[in-house]
C-alpha positions as a Python dict, from the first residue, in 0.01 Angstrom:
ca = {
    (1, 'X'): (0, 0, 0),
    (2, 'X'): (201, -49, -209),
    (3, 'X'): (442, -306, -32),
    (4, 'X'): (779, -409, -165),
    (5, 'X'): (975, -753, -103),
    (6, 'X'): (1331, -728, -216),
    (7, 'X'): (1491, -1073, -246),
    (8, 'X'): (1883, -1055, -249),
    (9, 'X'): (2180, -1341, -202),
    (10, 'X'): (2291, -1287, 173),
    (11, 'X'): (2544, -1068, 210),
    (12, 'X'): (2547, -770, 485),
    (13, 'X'): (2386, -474, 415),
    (14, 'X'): (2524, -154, 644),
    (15, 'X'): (2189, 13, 812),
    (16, 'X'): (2316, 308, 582),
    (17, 'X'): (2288, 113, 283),
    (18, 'X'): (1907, 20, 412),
    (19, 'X'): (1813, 385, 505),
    (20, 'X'): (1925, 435, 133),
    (21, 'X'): (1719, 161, -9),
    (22, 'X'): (1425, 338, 177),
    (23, 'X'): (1477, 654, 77),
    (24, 'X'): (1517, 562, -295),
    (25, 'X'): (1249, 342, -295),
    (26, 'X'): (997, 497, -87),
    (27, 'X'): (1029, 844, -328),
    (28, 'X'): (984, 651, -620),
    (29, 'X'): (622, 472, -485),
    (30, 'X'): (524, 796, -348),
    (31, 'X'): (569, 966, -700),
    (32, 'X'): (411, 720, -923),
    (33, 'X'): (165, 594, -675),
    (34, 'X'): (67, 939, -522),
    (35, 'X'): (72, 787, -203),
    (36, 'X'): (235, 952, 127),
    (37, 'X'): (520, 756, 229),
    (38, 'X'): (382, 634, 597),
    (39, 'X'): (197, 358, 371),
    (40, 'X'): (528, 215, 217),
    (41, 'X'): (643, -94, 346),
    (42, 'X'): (985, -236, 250),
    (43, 'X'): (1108, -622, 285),
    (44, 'X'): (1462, -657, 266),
    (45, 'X'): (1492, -1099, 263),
    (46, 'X'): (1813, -1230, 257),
    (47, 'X'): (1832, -1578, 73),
    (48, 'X'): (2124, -1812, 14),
    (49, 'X'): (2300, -1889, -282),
    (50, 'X'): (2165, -2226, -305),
    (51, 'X'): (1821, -2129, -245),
    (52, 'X'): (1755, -1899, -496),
    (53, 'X'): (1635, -2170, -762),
    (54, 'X'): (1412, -2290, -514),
    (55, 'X'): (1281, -2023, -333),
    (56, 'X'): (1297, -1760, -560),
    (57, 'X'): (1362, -1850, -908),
    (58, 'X'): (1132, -2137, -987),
    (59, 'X'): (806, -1972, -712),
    (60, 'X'): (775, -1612, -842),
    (61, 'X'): (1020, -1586, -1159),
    (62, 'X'): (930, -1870, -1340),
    (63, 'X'): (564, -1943, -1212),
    (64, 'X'): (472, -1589, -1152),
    (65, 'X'): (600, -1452, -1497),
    (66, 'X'): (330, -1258, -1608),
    (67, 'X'): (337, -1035, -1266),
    (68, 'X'): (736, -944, -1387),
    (69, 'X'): (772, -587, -1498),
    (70, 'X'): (1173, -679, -1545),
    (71, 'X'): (1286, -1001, -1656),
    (72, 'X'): (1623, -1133, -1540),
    (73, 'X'): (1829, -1253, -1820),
    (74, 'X'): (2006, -1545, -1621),
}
């Protein structure tokens, strides 16, 4: 705990960009959550284009709403 899924159109990512993504991510959870950072977990889940609305969009934006803490304006 806490576990993050990041949901992104495909595209590559450099394993530099992901150590950063960590790094960023995993100080910020271990700040607000006072947790130590060997309980982070990070997803990184690449998803095509013309997936999104199905996969993404319409599952956990739309029907998941109230969990949002920022709304997309799309």
């Amino acid at each position: 705990m806490p576990h993050v899924n990041i949901k992104y159109f495909e595209r590559q990512i450099t394993d530099d960009q992901k150590e950063d993504i960590n790094n960023t991510i995993s100080k910020l959870l271990q700040r607000i959550f006072e947790c130590d950072d060997e309980v982070i977990s990070i997803a990184l889940e690449p998803i095509h284009p013309e997936k999104w609305k199905s996969e993404v969009y319409l599952p956990e934006i739309i029907n998941r709403s109230n969990l949002l803490n920022k709304v997309p304006q799309y």
